[in-house]
PDB file of N, CA, C, O and CB in Angstrom:
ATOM      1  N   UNK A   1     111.215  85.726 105.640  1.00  0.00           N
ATOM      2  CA  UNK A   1     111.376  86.540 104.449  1.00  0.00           C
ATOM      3  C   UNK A   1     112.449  85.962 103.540  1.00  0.00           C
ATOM      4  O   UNK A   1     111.978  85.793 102.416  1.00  0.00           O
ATOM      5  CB  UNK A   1     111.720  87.973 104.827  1.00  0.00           C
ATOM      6  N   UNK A   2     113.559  85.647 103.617  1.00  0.00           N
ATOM      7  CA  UNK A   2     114.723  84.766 103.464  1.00  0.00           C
ATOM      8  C   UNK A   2     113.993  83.806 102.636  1.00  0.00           C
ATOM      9  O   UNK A   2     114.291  83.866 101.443  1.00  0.00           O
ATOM     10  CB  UNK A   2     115.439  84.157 104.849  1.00  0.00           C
ATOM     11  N   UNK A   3     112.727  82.554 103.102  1.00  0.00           N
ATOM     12  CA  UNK A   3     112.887  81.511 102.584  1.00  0.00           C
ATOM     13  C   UNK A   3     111.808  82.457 101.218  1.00  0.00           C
ATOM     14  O   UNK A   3     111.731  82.123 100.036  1.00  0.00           O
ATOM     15  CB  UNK A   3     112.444  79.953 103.595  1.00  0.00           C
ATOM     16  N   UNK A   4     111.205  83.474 101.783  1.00  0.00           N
ATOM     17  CA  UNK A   4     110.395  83.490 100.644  1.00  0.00           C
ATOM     18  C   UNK A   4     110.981  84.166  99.345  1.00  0.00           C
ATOM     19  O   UNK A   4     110.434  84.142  98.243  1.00  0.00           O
ATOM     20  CB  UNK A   4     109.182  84.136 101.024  1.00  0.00           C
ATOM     21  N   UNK A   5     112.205  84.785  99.654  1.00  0.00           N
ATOM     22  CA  UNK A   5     112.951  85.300  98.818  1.00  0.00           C
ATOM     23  C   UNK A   5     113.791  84.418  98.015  1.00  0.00           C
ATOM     24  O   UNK A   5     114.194  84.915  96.963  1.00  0.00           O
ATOM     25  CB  UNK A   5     113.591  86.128  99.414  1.00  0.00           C
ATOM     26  N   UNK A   6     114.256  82.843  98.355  1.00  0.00           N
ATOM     27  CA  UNK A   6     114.881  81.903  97.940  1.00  0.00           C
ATOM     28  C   UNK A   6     113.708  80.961  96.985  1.00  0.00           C
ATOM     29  O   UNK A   6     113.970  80.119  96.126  1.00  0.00           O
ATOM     30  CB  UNK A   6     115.573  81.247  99.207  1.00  0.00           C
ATOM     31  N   UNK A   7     112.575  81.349  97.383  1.00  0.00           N
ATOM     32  CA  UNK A   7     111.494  80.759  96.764  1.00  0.00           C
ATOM     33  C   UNK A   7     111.237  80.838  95.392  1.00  0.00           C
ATOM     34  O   UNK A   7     111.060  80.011  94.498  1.00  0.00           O
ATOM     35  CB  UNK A   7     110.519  81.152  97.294  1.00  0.00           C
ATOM     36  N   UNK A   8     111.273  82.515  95.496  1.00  0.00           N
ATOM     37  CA  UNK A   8     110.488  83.373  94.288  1.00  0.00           C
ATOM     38  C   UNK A   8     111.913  82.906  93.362  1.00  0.00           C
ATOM     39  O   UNK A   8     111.497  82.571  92.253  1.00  0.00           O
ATOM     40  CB  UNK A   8     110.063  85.538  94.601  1.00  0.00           C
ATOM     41  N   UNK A   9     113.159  82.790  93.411  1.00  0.00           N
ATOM     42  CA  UNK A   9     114.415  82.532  93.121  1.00  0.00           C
ATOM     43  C   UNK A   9     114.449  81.467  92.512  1.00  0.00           C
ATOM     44  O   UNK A   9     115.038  81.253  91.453  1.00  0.00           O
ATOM     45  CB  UNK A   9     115.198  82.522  94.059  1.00  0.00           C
ATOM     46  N   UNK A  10     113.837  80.750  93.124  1.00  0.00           N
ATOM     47  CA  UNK A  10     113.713  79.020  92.444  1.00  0.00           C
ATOM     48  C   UNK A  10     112.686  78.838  91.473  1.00  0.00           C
ATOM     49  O   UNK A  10     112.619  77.854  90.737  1.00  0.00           O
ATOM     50  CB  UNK A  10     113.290  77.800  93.606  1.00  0.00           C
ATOM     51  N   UNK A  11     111.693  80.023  91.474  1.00  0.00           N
ATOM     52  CA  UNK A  11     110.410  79.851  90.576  1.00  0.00           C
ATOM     53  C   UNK A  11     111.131  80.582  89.361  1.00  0.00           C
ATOM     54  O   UNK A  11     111.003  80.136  88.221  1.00  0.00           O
ATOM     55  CB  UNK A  11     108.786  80.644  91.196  1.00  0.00           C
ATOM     56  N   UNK A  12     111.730  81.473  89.571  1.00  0.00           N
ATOM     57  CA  UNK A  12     112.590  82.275  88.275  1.00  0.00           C
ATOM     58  C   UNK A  12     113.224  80.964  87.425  1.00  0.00           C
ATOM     59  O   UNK A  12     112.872  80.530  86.328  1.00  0.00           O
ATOM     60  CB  UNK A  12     114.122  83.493  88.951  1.00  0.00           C
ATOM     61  N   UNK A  13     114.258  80.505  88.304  1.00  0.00           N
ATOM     62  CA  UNK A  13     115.105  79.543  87.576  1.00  0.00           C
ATOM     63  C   UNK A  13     114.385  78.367  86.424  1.00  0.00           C
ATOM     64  O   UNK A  13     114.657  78.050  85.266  1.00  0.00           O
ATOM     65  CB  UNK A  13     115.827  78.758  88.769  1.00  0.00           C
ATOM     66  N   UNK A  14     113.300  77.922  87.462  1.00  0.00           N
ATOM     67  CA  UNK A  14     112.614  76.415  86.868  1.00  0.00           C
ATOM     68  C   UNK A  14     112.048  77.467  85.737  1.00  0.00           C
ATOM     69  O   UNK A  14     112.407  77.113  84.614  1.00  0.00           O
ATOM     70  CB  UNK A  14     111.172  75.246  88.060  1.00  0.00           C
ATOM     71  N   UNK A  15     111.170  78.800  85.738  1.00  0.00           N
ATOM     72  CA  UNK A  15     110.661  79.399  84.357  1.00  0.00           C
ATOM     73  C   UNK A  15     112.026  79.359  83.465  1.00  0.00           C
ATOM     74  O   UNK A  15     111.716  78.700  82.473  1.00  0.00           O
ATOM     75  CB  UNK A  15     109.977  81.125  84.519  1.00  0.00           C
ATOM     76  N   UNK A  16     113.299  79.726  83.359  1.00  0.00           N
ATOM     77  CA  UNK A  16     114.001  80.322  82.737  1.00  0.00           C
ATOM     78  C   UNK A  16     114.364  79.080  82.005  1.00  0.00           C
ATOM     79  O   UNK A  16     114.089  78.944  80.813  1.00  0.00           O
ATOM     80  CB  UNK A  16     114.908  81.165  83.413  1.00  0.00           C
ATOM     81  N   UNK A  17     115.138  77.937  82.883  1.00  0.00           N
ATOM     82  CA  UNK A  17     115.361  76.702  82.269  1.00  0.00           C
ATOM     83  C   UNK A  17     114.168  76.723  81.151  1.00  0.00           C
ATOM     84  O   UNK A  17     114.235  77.110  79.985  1.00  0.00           O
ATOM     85  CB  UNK A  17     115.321  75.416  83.382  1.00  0.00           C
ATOM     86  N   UNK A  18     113.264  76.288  81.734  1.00  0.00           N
ATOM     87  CA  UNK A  18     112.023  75.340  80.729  1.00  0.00           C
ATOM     88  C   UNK A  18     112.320  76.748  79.053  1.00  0.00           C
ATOM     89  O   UNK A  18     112.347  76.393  77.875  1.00  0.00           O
ATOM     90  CB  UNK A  18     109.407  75.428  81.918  1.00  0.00           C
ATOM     91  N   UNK A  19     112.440  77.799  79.411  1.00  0.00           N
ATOM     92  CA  UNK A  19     112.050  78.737  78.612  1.00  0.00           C
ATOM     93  C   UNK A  19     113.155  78.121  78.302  1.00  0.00           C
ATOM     94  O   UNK A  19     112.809  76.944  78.193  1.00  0.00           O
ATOM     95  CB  UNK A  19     111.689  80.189  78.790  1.00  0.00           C
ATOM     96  N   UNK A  20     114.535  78.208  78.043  1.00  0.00           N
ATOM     97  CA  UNK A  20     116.051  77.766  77.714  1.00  0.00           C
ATOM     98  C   UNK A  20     115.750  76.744  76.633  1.00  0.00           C
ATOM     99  O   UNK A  20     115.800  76.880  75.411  1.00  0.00           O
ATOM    100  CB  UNK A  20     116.993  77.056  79.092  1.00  0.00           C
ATOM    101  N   UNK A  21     115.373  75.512  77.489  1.00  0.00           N
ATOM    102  CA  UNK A  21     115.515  74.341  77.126  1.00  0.00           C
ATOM    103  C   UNK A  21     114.173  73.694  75.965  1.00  0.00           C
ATOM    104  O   UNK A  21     114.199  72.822  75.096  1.00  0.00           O
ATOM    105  CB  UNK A  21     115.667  73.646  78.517  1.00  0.00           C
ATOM    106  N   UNK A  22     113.023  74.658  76.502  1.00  0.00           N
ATOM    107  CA  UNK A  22     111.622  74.299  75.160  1.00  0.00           C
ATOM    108  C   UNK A  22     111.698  75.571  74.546  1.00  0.00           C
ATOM    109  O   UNK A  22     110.939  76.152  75.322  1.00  0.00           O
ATOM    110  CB  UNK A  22     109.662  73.968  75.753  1.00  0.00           C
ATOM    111  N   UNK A  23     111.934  76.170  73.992  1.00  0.00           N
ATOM    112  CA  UNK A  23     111.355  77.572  73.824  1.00  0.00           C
ATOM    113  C   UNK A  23     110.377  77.183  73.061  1.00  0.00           C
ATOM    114  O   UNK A  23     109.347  77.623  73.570  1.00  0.00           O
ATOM    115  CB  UNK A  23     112.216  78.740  73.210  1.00  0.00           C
ATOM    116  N   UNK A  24     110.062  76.411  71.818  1.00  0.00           N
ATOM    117  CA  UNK A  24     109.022  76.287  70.961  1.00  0.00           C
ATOM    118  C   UNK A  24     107.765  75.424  71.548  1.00  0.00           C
ATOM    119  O   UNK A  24     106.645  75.415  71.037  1.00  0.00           O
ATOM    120  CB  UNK A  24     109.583  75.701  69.725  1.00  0.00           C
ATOM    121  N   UNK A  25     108.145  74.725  72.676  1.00  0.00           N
ATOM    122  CA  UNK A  25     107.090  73.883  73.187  1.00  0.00           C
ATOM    123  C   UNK A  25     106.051  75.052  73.999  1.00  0.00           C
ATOM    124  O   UNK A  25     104.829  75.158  73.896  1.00  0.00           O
ATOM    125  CB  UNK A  25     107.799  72.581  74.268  1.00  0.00           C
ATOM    126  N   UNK A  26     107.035  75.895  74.855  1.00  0.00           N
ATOM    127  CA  UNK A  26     106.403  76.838  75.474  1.00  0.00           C
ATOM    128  C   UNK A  26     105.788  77.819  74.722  1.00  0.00           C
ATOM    129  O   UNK A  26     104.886  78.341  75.377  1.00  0.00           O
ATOM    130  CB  UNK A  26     107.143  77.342  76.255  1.00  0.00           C
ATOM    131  N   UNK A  27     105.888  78.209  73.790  1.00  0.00           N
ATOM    132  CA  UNK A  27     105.343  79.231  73.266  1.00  0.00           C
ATOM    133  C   UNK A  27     104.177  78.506  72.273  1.00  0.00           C
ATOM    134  O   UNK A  27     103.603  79.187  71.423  1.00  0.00           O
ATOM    135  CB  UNK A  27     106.476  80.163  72.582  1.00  0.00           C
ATOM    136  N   UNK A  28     103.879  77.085  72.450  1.00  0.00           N
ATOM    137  CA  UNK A  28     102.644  76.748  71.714  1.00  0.00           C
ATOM    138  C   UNK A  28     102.193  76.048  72.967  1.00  0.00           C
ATOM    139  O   UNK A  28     101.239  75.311  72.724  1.00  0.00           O
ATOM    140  CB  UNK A  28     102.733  75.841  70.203  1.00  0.00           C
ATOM    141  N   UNK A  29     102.531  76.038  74.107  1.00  0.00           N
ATOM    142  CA  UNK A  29     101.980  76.566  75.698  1.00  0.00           C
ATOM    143  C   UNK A  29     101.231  77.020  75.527  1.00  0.00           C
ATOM    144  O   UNK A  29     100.021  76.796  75.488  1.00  0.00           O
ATOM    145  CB  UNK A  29     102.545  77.370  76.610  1.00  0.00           C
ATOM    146  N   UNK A  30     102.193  78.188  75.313  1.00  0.00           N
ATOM    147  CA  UNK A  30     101.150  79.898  76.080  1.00  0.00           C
ATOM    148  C   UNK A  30     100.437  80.421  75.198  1.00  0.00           C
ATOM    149  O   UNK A  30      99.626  81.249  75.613  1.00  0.00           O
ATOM    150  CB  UNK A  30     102.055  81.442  76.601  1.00  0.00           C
ATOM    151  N   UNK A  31     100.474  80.082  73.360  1.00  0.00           N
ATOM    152  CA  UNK A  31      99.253  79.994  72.536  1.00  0.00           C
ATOM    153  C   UNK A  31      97.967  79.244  73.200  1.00  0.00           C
ATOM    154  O   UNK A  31      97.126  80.118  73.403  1.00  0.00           O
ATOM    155  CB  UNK A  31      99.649  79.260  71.240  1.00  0.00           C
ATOM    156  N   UNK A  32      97.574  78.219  73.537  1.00  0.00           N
ATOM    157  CA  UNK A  32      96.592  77.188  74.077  1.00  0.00           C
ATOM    158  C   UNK A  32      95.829  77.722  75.243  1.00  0.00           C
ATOM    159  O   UNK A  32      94.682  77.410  75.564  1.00  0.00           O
ATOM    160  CB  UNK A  32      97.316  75.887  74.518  1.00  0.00           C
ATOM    161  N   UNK A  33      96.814  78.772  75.971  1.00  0.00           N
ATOM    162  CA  UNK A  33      96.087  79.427  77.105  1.00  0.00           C
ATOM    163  C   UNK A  33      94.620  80.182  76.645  1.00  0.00           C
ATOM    164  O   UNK A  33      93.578  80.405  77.262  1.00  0.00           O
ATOM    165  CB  UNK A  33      97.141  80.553  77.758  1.00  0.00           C
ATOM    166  N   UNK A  34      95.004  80.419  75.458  1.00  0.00           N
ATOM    167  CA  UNK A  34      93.545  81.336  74.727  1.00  0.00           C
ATOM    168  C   UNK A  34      92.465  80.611  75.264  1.00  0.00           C
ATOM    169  O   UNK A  34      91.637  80.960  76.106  1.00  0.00           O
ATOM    170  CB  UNK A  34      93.322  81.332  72.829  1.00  0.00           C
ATOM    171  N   UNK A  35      92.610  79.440  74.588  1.00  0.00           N
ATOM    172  CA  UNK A  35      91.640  78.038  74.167  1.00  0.00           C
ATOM    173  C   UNK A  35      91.009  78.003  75.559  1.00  0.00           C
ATOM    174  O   UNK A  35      89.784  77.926  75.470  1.00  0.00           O
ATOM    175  CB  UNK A  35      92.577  76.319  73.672  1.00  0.00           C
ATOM    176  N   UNK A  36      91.514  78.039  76.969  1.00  0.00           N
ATOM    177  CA  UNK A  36      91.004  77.516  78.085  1.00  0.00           C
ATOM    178  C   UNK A  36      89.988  78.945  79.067  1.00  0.00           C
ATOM    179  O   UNK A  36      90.502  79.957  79.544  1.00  0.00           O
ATOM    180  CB  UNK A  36      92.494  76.815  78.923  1.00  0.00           C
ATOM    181  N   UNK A  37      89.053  78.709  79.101  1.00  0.00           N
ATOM    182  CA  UNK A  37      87.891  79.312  79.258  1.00  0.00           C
ATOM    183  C   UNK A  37      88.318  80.183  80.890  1.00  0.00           C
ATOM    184  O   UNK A  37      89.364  79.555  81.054  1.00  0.00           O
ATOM    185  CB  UNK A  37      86.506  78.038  79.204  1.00  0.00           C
ATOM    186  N   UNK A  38      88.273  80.885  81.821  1.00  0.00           N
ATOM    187  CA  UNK A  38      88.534  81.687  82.852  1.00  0.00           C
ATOM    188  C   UNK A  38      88.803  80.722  83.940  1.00  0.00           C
ATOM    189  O   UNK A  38      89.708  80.318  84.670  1.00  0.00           O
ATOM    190  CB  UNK A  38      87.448  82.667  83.121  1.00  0.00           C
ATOM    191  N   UNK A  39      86.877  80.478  83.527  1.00  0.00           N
ATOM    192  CA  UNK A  39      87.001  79.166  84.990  1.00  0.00           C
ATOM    193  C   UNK A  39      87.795  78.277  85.568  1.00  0.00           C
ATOM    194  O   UNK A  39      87.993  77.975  86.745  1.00  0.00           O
ATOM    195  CB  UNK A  39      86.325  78.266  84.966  1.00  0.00           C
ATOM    196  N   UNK A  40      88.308  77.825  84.343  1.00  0.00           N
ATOM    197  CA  UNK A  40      89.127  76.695  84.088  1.00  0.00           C
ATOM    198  C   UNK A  40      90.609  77.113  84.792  1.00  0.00           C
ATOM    199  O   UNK A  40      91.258  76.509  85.647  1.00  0.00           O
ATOM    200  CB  UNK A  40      89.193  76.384  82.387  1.00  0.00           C
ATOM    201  N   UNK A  41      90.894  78.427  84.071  1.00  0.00           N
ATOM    202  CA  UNK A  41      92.439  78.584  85.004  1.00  0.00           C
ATOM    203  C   UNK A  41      92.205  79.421  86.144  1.00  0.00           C
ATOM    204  O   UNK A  41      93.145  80.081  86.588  1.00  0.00           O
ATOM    205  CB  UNK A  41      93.793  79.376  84.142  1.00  0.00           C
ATOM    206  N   UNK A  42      91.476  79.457  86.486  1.00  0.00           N
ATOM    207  CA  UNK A  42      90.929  80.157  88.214  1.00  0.00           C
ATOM    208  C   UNK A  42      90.860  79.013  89.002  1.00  0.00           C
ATOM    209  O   UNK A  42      91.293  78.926  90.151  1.00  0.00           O
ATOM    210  CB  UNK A  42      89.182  80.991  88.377  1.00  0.00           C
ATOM    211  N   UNK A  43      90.192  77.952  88.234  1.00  0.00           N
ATOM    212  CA  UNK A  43      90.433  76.571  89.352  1.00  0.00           C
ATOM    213  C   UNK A  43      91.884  75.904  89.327  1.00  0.00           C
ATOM    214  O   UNK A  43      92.495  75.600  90.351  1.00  0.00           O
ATOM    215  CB  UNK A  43      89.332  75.199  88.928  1.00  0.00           C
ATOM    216  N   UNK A  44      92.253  75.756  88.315  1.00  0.00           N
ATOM    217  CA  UNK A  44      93.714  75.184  88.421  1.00  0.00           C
ATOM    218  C   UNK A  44      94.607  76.029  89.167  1.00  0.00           C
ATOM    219  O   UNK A  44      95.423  75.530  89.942  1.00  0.00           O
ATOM    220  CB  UNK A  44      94.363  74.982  87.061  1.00  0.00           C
ATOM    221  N   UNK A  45      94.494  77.568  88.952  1.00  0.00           N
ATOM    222  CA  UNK A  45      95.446  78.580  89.574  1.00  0.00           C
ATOM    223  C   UNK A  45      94.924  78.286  91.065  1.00  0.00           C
ATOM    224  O   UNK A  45      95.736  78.514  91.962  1.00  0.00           O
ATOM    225  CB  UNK A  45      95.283  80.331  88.978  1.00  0.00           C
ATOM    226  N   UNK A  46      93.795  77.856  91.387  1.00  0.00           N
ATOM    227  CA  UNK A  46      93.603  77.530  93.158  1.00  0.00           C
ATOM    228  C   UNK A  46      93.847  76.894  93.351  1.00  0.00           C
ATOM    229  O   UNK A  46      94.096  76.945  94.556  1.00  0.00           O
ATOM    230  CB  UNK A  46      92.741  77.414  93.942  1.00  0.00           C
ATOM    231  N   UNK A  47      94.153  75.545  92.783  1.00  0.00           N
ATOM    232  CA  UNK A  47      94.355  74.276  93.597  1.00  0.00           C
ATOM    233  C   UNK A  47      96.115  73.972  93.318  1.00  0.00           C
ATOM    234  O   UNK A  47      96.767  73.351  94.157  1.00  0.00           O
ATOM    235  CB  UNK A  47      93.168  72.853  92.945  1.00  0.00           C
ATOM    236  N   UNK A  48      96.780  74.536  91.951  1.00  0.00           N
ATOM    237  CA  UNK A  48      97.900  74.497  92.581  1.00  0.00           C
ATOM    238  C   UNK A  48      98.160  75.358  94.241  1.00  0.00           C
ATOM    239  O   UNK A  48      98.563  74.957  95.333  1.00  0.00           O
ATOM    240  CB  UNK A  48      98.749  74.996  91.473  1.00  0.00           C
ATOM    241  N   UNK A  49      97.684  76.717  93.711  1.00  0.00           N
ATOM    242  CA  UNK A  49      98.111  77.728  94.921  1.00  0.00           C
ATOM    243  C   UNK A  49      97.983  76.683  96.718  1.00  0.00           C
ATOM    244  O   UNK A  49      98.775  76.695  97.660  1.00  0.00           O
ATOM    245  CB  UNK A  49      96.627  79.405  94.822  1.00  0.00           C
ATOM    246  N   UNK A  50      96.982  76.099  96.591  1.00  0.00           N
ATOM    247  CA  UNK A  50      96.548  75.530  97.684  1.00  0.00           C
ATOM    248  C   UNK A  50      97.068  74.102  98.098  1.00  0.00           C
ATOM    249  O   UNK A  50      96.838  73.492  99.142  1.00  0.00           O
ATOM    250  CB  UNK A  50      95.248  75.542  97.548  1.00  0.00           C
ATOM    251  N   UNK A  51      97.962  73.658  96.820  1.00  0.00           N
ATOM    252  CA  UNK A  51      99.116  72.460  97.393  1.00  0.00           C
ATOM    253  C   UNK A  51     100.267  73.053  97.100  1.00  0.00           C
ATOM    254  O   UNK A  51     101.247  72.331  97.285  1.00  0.00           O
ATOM    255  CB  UNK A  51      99.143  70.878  96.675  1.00  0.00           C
ATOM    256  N   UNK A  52     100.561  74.516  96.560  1.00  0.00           N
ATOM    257  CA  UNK A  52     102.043  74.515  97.055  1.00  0.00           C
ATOM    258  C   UNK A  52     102.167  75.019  98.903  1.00  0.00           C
ATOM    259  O   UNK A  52     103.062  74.888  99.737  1.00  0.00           O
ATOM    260  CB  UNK A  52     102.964  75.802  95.901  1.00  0.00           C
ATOM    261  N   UNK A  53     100.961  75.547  98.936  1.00  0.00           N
ATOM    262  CA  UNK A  53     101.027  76.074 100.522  1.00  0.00           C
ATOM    263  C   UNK A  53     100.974  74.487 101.213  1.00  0.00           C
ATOM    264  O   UNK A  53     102.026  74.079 101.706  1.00  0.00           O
ATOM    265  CB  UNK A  53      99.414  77.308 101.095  1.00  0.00           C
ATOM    266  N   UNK A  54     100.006  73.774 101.245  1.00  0.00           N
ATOM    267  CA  UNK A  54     100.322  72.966 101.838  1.00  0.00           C
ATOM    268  C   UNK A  54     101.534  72.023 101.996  1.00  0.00           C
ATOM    269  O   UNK A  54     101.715  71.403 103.044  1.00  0.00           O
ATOM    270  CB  UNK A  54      99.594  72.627 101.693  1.00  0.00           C
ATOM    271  N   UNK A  55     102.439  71.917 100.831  1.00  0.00           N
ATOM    272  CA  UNK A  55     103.670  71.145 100.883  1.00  0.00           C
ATOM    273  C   UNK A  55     104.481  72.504 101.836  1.00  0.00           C
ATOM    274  O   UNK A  55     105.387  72.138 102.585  1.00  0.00           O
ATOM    275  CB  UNK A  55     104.401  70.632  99.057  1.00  0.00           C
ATOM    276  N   UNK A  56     104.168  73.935 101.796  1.00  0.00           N
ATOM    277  CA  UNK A  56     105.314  74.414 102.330  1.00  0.00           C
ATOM    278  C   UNK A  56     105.005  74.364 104.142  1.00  0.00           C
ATOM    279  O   UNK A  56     105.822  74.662 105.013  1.00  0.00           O
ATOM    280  CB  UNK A  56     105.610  76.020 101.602  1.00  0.00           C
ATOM    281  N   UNK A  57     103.643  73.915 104.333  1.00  0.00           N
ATOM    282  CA  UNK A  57     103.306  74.283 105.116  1.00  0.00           C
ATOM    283  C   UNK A  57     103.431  72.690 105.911  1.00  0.00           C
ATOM    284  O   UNK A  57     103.449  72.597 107.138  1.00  0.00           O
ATOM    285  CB  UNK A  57     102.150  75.141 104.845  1.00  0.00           C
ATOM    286  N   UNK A  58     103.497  71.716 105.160  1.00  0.00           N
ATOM    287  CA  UNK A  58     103.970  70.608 105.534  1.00  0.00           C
ATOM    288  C   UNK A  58     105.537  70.563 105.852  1.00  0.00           C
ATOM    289  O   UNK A  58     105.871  69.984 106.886  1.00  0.00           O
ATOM    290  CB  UNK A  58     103.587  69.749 104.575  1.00  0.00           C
ATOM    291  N   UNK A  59     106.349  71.031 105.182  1.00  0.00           N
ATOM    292  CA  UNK A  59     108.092  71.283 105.239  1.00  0.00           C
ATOM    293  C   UNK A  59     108.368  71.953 106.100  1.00  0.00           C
ATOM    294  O   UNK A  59     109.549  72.013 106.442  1.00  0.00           O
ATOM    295  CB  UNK A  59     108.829  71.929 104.167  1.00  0.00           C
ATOM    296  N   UNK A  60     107.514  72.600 106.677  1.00  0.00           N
ATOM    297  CA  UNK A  60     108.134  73.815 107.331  1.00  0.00           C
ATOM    298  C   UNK A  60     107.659  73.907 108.728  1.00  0.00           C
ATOM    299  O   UNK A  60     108.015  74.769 109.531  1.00  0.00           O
ATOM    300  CB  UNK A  60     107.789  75.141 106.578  1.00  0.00           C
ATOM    301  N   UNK A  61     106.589  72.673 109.010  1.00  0.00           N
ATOM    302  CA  UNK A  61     106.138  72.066 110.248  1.00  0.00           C
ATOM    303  C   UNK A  61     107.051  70.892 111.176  1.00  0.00           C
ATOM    304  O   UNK A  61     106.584  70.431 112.218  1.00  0.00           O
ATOM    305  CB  UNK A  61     104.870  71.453 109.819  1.00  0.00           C
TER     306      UNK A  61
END
């Protein structure tokens, strides 16, 4: 529970930086998200999901 709580912690930070440090890059980001059709981020949202498990699941073996 610990590491997953240090996790979600580290995902805050890396969002907050990038938000900090691009704000205008990101927000013509998250305009473009329109543009990309469901499918498209249902597959990307799986295959990250499915190599961050595997790197944690590699680290943690």
């Amino acid at each position: 529970m610990k590491e997953l709580i240090i996790a979600f912690g580290l995902f805050l930070f890396i969002e907050g930086i990038l938000y900090a440090i691009f704000p205008s890059k990101m927000k013509s980001m998250l305009k473009k998200l329109n543009d990309i059709n469901d499918s498209q981020l249902r597959t990307g949202g799986l295959i990250f999901a499915i190599l961050g498990f595997i790197i944690v699941w590699y680290f943690k073996s």
